[in-house]
C-alpha positions as CSV (number, residue, x, y, z in Angstrom):
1,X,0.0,0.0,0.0
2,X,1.6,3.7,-0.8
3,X,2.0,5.8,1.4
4,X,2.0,9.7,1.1
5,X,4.6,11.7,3.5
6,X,3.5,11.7,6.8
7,X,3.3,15.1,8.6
8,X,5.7,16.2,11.3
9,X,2.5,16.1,13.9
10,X,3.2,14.5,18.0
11,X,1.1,14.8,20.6
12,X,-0.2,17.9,22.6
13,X,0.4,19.8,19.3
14,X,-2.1,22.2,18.5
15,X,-3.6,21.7,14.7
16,X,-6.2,22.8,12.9
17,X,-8.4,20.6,11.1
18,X,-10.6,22.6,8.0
19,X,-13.9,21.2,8.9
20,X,-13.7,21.3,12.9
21,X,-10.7,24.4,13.4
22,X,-8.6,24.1,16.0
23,X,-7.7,20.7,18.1
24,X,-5.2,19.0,20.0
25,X,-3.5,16.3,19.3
26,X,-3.9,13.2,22.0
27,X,-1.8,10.6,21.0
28,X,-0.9,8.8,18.1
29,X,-2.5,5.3,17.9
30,X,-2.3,2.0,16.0
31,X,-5.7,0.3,15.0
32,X,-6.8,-2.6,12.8
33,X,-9.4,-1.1,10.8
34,X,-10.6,-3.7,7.5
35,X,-7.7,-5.6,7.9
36,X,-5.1,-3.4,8.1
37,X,-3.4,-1.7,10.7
38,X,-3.7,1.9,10.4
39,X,-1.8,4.9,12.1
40,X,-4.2,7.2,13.7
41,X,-3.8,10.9,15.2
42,X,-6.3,11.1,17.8
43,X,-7.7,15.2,17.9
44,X,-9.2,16.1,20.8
45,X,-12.0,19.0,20.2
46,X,-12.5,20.2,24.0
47,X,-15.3,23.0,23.0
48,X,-16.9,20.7,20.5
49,X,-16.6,17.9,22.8
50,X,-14.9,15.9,20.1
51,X,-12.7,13.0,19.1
52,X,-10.9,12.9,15.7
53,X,-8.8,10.0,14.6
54,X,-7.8,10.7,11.3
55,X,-4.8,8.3,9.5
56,X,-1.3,9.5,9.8
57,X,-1.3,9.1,6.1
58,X,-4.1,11.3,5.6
59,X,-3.6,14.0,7.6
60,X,-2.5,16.0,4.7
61,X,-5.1,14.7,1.9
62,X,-7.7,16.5,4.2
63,X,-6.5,19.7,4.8
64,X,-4.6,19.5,8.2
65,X,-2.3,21.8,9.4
66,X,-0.2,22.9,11.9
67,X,-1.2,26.6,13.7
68,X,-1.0,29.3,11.6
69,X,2.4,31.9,11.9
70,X,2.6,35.1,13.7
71,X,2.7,37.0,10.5
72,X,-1.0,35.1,8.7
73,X,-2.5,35.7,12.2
74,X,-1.0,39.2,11.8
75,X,-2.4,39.1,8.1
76,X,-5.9,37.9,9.4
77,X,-6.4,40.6,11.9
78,X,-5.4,43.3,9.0
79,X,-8.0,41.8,6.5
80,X,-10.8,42.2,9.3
81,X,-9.9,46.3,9.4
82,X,-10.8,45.9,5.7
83,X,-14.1,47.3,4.5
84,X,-16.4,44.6,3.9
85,X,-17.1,43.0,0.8
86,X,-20.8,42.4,0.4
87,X,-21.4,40.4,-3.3
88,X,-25.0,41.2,-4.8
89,X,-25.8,37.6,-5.3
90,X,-28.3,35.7,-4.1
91,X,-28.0,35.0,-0.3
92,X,-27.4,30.7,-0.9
93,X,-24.9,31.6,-3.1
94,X,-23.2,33.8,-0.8
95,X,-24.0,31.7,2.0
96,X,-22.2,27.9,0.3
97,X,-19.0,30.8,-0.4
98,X,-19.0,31.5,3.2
99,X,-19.6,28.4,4.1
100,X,-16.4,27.0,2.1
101,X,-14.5,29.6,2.9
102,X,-14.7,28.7,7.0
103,X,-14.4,24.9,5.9
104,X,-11.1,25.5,3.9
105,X,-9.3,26.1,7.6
106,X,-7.5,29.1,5.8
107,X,-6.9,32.0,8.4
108,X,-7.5,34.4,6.3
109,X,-10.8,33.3,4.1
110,X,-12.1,33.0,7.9
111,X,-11.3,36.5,8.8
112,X,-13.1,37.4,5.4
113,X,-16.0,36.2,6.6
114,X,-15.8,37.7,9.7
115,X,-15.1,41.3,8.2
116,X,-18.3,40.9,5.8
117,X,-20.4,39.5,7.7
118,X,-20.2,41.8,10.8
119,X,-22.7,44.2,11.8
120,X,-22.2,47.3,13.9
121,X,-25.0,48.2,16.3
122,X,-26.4,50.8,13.7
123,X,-26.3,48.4,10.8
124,X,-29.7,46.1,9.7
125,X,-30.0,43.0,11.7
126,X,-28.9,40.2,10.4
127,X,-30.9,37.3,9.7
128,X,-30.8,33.8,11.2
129,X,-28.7,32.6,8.6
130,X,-26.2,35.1,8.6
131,X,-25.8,35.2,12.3
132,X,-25.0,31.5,12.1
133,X,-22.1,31.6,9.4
134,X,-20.8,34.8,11.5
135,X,-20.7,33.0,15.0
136,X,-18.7,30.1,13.3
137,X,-16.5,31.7,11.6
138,X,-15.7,34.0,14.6
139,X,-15.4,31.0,17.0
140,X,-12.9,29.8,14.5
141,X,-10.9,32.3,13.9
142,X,-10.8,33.6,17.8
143,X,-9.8,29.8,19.1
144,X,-7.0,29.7,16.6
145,X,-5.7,33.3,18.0
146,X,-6.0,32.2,21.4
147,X,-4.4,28.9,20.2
148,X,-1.4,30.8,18.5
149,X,-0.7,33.3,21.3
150,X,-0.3,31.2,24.1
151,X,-1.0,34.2,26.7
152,X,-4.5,35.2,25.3
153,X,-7.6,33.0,26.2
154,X,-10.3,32.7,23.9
155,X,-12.4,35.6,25.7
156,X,-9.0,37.8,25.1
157,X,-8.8,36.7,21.3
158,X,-12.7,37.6,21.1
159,X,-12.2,40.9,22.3
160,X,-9.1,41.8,20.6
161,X,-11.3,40.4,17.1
162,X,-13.9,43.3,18.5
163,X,-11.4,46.1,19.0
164,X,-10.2,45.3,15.4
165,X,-13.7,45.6,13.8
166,X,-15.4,48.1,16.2
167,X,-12.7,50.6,14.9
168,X,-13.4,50.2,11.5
169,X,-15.0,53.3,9.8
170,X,-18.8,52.0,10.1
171,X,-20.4,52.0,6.3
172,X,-24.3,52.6,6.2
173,X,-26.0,49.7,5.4
């Protein structure tokens, strides 16, 4: 059986995984799945109350990574002072590109979402739908901060993503 390069991963390392965000690493475990022995990370999700395993061999296939650098958090918190891009499609079509875009695990799509989906206190109210994709893709992008600077808590990453878009000049809606 091939086998594609294995990622540099051990446990208690931090990753992020596109479709769940940020988890840690438990251990690495050997299990007969089929008939053959596979190589398993095991991701713990604490918020989500999660287990992952995903095979060793795999790990790359699917999109995981390791935490994002200083500089792409850096480069994250810079696209959310950005004005916000609003498309005039139809709300499903806009909603599946937000959607992907908070799937693909990429810092940076997420803080995209963030930045057009946020409302200011004076703006329209968003709808259910909205609110939803918003809250994710905040909760993802504020645990990987907190994840990356290891002396800010997810509460401290949350507001620091609030200081960041509260100052932005507000645009009517």
């Amino acid at each position: 059986m091939p086998m594609s390069k294995k990622p540099e991963f051990r446990p208690n390392d931090f990753v992020v995984y596109p479709a769940h965000g940020v988890g840690q690493i438990v251990s690495i475990e050997k299990q007969e799945v089929a008939g053959l022995e596979l190589e398993l990370f095991v991701i713990n999700f604490v918020k989500d109350k999660m287990t992952l395993r995903v095979p060793t061999n795999k790990a790359a296939d699917v999109g995981m990574r390791s935490l994002s650098s200083p500089d792409v958090v850096e480069k994250a918190m810079t696209t959310l002072k950005g004005k916000a891009r609003v498309k005039r499609a139809m709300w499903s079509r806009r909603a599946q590109e937000y959607e992907a875009k908070i799937n693909s695990g990429d810092l940076i799509a997420i803080a995209e979402v963030v930045r057009d989906l946020h409302r200011n206190d004076e703006q329209r109210e968003q709808s259910y739908s909205e609110r939803q994709l918003y809250e994710a893709a905040l909760d993802r992008l504020t645990r990987e901060l907190a994840a990356v600077n290891k002396d800010m808590d997810e509460d401290a990453a949350l507001k620091a993503v609030d200081d960041v878009l509260s100052s932005r000049p507000s645009a009517a809606a």
